[in-house]
TIMI-2910 file (N, C-alpha, C, CB; in pm, 1 decimal, decimal comma, always signed):
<rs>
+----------+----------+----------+----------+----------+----------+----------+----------+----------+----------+----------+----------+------+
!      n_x !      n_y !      n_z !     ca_x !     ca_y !     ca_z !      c_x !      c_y !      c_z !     cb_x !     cb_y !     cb_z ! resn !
+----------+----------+----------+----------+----------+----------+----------+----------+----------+----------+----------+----------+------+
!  +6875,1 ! +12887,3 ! +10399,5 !  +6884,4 ! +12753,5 ! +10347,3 !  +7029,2 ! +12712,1 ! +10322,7 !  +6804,7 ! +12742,6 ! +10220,2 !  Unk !
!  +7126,9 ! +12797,0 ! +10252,7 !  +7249,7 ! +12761,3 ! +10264,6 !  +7331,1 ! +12725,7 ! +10359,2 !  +7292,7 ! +12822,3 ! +10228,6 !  Unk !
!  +7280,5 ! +12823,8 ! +10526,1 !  +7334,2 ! +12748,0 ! +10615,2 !  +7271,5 ! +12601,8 ! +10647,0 !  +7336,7 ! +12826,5 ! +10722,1 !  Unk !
!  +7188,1 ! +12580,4 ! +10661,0 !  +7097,8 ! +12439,5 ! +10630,0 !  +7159,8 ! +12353,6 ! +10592,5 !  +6997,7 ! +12436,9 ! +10536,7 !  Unk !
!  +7169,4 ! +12347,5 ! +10431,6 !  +7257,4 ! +12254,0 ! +10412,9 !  +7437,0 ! +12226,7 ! +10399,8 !  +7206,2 ! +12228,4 ! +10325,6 !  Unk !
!  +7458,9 ! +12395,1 ! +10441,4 !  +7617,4 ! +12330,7 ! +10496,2 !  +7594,9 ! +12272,5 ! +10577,1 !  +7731,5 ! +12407,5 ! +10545,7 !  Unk !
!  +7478,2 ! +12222,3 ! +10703,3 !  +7521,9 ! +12127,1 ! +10816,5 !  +7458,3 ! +12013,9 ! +10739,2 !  +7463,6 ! +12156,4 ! +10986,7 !  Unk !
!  +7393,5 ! +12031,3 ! +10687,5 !  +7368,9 ! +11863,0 ! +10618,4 !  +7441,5 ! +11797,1 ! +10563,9 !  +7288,8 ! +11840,1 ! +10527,9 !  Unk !
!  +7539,3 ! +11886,4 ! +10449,6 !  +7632,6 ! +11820,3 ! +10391,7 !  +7742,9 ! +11791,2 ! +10531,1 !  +7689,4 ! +11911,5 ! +10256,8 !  Unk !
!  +7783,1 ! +11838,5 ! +10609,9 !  +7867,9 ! +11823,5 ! +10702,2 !  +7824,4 ! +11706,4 ! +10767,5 !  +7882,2 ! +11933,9 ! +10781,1 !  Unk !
!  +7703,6 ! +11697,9 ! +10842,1 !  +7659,6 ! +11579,3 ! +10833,2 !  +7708,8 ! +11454,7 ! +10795,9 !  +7588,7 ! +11591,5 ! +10782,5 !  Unk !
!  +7626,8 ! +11467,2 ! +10634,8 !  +7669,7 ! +11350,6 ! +10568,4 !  +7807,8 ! +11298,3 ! +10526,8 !  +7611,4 ! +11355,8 ! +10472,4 !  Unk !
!  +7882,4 ! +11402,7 ! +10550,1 !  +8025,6 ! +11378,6 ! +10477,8 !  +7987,4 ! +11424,0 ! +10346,1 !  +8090,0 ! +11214,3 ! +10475,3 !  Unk !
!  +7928,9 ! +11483,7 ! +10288,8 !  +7938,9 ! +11513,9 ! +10120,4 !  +7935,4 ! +11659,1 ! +10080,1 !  +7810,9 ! +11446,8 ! +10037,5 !  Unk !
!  +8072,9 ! +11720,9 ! +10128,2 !  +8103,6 ! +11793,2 ! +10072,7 !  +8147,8 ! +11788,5 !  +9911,3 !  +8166,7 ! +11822,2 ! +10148,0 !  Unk !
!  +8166,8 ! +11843,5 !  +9854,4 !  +8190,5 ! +11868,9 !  +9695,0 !  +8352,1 ! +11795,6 !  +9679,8 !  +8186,9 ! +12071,0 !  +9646,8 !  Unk !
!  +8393,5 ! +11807,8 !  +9752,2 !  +8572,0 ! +11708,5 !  +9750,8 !  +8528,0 ! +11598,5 !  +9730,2 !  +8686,2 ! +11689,8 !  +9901,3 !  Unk !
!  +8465,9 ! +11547,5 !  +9814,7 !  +8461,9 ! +11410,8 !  +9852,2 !  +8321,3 ! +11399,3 !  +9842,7 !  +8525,5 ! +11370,3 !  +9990,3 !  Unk !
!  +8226,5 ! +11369,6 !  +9719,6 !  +8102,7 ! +11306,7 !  +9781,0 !  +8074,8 ! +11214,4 !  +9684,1 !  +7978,8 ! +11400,9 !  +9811,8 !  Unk !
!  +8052,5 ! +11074,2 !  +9820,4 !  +8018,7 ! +10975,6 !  +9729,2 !  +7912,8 ! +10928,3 !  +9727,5 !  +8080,9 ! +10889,2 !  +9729,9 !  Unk !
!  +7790,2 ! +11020,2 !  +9803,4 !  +7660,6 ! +10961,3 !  +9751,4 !  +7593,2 ! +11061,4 !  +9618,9 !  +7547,5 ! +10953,4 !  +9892,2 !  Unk !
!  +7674,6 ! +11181,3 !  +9539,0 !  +7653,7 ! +11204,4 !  +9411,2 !  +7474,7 ! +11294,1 !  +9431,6 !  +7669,1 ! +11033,3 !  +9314,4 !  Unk !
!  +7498,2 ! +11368,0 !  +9544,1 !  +7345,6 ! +11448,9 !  +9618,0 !  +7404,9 ! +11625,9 !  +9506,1 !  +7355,8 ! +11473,1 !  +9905,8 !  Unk !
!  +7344,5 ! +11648,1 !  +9492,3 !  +7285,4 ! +11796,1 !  +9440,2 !  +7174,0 ! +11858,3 !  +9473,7 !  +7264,3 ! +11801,2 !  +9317,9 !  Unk !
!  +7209,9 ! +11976,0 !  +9475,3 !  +7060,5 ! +12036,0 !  +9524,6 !  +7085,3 ! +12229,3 !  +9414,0 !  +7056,6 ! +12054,8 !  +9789,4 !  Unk !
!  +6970,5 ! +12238,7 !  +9415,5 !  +6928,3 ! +12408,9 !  +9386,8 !  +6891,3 ! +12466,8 !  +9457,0 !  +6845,0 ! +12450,8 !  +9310,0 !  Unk !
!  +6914,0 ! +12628,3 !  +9454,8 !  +6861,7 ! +12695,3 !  +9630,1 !  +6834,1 ! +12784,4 !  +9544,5 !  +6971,4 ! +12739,5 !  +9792,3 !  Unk !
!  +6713,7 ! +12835,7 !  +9519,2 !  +6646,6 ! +12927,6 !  +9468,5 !  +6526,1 ! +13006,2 !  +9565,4 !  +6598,5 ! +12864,0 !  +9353,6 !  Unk !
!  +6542,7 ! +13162,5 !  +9623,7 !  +6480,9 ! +13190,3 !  +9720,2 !  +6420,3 ! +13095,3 !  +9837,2 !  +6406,0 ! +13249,3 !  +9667,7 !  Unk !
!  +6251,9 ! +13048,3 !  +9838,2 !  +6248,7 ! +12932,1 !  +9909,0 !  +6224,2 ! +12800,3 !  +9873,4 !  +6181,7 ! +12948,1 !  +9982,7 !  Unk !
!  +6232,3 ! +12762,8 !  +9696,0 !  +6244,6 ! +12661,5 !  +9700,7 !  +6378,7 ! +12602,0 !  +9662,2 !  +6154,7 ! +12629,7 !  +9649,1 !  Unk !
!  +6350,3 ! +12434,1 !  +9709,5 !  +6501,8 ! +12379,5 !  +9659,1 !  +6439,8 ! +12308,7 !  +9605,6 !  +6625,1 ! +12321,4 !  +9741,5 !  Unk !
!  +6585,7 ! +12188,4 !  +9475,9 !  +6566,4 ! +12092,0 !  +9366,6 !  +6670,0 ! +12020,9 !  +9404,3 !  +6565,9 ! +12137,4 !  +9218,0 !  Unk !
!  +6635,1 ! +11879,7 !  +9475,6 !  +6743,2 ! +11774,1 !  +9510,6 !  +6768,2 ! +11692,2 !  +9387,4 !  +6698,5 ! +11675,7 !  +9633,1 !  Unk !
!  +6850,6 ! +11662,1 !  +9369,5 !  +6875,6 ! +11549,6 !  +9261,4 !  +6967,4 ! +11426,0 !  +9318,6 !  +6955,4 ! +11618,7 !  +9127,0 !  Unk !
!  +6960,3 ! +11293,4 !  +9323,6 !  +7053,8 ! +11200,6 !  +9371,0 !  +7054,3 ! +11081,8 !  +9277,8 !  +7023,5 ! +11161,3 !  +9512,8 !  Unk !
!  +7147,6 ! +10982,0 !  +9293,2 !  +7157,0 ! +10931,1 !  +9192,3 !  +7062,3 ! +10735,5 !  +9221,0 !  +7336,9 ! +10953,9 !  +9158,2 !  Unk !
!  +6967,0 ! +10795,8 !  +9341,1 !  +6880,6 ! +10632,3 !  +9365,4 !  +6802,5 ! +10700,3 !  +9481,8 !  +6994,3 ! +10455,2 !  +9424,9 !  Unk !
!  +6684,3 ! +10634,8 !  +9507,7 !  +6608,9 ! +10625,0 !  +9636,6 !  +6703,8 ! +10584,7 !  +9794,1 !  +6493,4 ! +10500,7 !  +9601,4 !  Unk !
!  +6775,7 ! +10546,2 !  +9786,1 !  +6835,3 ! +10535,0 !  +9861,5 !  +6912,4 ! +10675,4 !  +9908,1 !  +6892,3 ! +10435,1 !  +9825,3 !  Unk !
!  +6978,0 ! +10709,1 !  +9822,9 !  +7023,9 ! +10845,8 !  +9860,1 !  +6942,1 ! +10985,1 !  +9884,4 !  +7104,9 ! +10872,4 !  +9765,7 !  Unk !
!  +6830,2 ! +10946,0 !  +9843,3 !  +6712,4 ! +11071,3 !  +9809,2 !  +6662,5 ! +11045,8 !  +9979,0 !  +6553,6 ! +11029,9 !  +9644,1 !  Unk !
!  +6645,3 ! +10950,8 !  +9984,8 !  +6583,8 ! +10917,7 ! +10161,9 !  +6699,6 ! +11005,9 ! +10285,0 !  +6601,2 ! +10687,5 ! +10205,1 !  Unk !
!  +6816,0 ! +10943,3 ! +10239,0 !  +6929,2 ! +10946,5 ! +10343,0 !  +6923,2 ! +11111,5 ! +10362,4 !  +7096,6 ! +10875,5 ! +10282,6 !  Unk !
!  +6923,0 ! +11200,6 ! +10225,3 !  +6974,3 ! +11326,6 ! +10244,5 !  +6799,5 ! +11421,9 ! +10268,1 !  +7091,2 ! +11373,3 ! +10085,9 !  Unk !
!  +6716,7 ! +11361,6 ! +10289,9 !  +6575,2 ! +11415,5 ! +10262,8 !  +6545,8 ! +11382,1 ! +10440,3 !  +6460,2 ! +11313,1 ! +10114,7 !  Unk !
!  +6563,2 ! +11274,4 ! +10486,7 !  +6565,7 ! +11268,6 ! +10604,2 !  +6644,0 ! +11345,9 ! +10724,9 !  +6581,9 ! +11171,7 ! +10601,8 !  Unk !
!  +6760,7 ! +11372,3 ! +10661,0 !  +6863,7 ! +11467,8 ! +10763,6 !  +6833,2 ! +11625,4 ! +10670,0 !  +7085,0 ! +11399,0 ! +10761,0 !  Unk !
!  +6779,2 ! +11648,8 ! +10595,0 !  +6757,9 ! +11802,2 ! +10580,9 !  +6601,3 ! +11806,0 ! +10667,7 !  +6752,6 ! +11863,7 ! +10386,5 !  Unk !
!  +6538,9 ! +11696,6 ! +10690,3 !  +6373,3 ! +11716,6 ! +10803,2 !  +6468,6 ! +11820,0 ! +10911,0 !  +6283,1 ! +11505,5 ! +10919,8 !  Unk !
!  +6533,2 ! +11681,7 ! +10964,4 !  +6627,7 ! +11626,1 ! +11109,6 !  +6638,4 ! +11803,2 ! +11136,6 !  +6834,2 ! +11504,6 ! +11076,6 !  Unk !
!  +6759,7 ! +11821,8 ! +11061,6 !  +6810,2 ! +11941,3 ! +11084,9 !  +6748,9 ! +12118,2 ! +11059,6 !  +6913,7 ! +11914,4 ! +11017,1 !  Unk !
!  +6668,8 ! +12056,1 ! +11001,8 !  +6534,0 ! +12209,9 ! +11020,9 !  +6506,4 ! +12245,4 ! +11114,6 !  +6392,5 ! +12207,5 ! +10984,2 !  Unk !
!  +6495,0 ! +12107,7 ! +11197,9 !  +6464,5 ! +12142,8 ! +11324,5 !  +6501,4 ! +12237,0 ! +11385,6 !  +6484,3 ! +12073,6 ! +11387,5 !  Unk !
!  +6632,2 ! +12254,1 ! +11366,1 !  +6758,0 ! +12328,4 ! +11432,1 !  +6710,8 ! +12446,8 ! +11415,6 !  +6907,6 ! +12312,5 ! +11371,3 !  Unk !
!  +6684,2 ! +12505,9 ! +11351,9 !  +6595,7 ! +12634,9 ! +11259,8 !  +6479,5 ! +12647,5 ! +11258,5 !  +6602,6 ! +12639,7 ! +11127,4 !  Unk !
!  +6439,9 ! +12558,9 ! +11343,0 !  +6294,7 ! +12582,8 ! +11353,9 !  +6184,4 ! +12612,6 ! +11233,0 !  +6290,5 ! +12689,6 ! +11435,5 !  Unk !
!  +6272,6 ! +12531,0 ! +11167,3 !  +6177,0 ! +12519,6 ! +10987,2 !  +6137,7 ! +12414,3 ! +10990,5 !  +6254,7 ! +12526,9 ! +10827,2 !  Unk !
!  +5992,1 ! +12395,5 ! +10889,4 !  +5992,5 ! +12235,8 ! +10805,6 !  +5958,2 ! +12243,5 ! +10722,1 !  +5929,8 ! +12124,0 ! +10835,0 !  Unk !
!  +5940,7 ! +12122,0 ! +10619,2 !  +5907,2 ! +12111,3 ! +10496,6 !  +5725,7 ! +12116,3 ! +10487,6 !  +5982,1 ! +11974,7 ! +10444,2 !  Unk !
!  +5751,6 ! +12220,3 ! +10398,1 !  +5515,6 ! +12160,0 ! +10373,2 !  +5561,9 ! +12073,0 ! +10268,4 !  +5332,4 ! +12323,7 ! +10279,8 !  Unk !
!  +5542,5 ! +11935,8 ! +10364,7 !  +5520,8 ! +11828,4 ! +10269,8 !  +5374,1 ! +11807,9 ! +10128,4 !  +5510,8 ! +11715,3 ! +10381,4 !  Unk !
!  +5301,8 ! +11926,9 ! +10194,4 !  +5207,7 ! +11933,8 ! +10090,5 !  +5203,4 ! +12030,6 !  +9980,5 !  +5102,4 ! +11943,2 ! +10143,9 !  Unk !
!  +5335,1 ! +12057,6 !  +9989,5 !  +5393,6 ! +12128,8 !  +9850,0 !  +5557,1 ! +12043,0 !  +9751,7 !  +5448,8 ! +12314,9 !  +9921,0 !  Unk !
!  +5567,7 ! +11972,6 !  +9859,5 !  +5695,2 ! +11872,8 !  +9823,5 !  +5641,8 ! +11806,7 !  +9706,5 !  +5742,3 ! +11753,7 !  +9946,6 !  Unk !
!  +5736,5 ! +11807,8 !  +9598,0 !  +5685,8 ! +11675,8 !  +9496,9 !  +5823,3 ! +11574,9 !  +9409,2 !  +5574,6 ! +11762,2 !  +9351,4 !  Unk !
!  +5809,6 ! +11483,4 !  +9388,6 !  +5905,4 ! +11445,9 !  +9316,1 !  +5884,3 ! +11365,6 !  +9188,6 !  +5977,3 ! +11387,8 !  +9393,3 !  Unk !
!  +6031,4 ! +11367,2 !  +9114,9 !  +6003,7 ! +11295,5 !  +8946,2 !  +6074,4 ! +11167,2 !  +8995,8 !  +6096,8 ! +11385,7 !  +8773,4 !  Unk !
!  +6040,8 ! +11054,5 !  +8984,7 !  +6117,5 ! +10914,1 !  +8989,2 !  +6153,1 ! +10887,2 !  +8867,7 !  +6041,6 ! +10793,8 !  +9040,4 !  Unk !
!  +6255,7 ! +10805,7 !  +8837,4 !  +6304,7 ! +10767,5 !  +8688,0 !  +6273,5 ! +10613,2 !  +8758,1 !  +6499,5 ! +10822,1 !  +8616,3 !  Unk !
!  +6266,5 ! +10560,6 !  +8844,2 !  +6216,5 ! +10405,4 !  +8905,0 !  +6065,6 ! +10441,1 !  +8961,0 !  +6333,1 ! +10335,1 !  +9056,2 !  Unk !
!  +5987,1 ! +10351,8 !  +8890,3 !  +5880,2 ! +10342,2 !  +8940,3 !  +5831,4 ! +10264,4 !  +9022,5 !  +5827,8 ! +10341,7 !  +8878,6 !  Unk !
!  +5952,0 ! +10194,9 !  +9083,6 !  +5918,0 ! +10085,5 !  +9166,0 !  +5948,3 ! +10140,0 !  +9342,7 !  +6021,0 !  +9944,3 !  +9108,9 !  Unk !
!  +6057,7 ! +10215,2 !  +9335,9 !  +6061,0 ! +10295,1 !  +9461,7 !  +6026,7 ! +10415,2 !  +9479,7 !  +6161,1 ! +10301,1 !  +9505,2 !  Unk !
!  +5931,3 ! +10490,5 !  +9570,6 !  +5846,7 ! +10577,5 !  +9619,3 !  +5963,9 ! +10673,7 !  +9729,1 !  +5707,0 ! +10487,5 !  +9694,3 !  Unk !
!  +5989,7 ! +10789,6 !  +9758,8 !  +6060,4 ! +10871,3 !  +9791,7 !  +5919,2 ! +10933,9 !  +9948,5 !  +6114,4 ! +10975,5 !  +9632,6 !  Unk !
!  +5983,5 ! +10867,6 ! +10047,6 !  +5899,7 ! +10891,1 ! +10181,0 !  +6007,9 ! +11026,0 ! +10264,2 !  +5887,2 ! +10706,7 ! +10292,6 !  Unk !
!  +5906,2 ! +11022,5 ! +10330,4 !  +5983,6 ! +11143,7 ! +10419,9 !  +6029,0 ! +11028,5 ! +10559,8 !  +5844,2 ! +11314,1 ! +10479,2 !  Unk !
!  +6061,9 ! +11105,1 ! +10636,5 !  +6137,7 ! +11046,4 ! +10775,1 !  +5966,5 ! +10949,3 ! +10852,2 !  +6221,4 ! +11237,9 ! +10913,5 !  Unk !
!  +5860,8 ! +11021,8 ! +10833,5 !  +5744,5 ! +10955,3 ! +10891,7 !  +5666,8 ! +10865,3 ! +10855,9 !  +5676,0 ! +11016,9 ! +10913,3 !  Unk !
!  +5764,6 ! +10860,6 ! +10733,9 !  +5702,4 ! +10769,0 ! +10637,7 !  +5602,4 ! +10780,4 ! +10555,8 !  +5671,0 ! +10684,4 ! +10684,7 !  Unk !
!  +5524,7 ! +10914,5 ! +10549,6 !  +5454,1 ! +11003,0 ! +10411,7 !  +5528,9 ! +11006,9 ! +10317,1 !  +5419,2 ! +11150,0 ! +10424,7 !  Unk !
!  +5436,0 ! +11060,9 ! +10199,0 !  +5485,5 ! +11030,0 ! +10077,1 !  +5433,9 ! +11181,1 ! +10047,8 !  +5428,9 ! +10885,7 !  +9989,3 !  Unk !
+----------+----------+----------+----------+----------+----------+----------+----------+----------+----------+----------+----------+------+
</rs>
């Protein structure tokens, strides 16, 4: 997973110098804990960690994925547009 998301963050440009969409994550054996600071950013970096699983021939069981919203008005989709 760490190599994972060094290409994600590489990707995105948000390395720890420079990141201005304010993305965190936890890597604990196999699960992770994203934290961002809007739906907007939760999409951007949730969509390119799908993208790039690929690469690895991983994916997410979206039927273990869950998330906490502090907005209840925007819903956190995956790239297919599940929830």
């Amino acid at each position: 997973m760490h190599v994972l998301f060094y290409d994600v963050h590489n990707l995105l440009g948000t390395f720890r110098a420079a990141q201005p969409y304010n993305i965190a994550e936890l890597l604990y054996a196999d699960d992770t804990l994203l934290l961002t600071i809007s739906t907007q950013h939760m999409h951007r970096i949730l969509h390119r960690i799908e993208s790039e699983s690929e690469t690895y021939n991983m994916e997410l069981n979206k039927d273990k994925c869950a998330y906490i919203a502090m907005d209840r008005y925007n819903n956190i989709k995956f790239a297919d547009g599940s929830t």
